[in-house]
C-alpha positions as CSV (number, residue, x, y, z in Angstrom):
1,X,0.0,0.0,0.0
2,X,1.8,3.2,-1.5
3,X,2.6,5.6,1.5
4,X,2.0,3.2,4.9
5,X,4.8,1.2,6.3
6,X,4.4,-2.3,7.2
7,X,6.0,-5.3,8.5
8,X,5.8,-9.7,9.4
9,X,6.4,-11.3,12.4
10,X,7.3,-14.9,11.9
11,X,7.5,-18.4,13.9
12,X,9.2,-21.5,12.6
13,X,7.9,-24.4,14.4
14,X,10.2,-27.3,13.3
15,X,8.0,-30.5,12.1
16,X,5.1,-28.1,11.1
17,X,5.0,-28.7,7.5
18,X,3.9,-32.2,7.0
19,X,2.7,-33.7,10.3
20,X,0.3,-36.9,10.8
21,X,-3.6,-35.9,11.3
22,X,-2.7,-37.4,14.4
23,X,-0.1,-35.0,16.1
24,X,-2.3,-32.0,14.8
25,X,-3.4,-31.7,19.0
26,X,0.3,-31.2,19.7
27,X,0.8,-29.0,17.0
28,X,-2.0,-27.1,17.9
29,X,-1.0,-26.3,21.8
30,X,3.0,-25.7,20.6
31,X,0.5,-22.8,18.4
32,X,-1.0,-21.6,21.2
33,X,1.7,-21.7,23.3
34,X,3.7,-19.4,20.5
35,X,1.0,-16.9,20.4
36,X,0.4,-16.2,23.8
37,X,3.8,-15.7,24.1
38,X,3.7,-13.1,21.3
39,X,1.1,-11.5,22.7
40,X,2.6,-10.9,25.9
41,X,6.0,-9.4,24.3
42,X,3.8,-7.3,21.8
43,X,1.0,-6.3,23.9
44,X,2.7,-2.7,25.4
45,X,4.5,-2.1,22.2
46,X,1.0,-2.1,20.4
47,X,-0.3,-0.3,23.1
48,X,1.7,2.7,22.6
49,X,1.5,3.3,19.0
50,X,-0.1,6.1,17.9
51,X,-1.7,5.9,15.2
């Protein structure tokens, strides 16, 4: 978008490409964990944009 900045966060979780329908569970908590933990981090950051 011409004239706005923007940017990517991004999380590698190793094995998450091809997993068995069976390990999706795990998959999904190790998810979950990774974005709560994003949150937290990002949370006063995002907070005190102004925008």
């Amino acid at each position: 978008m011409p004239g706005r900045n923007g940017g990517r966060i991004r999380k590698e979780l190793p094995g998450s490409r091809k997993i068995a329908e069976s390990e999706w569970p795990e998959m999904q908590d190790r998810m979950i964990d990774a974005l709560v933990r994003m949150e937290a981090a990002l949370r006063k950051p995002i907070q005190e944009l102004n925008v």
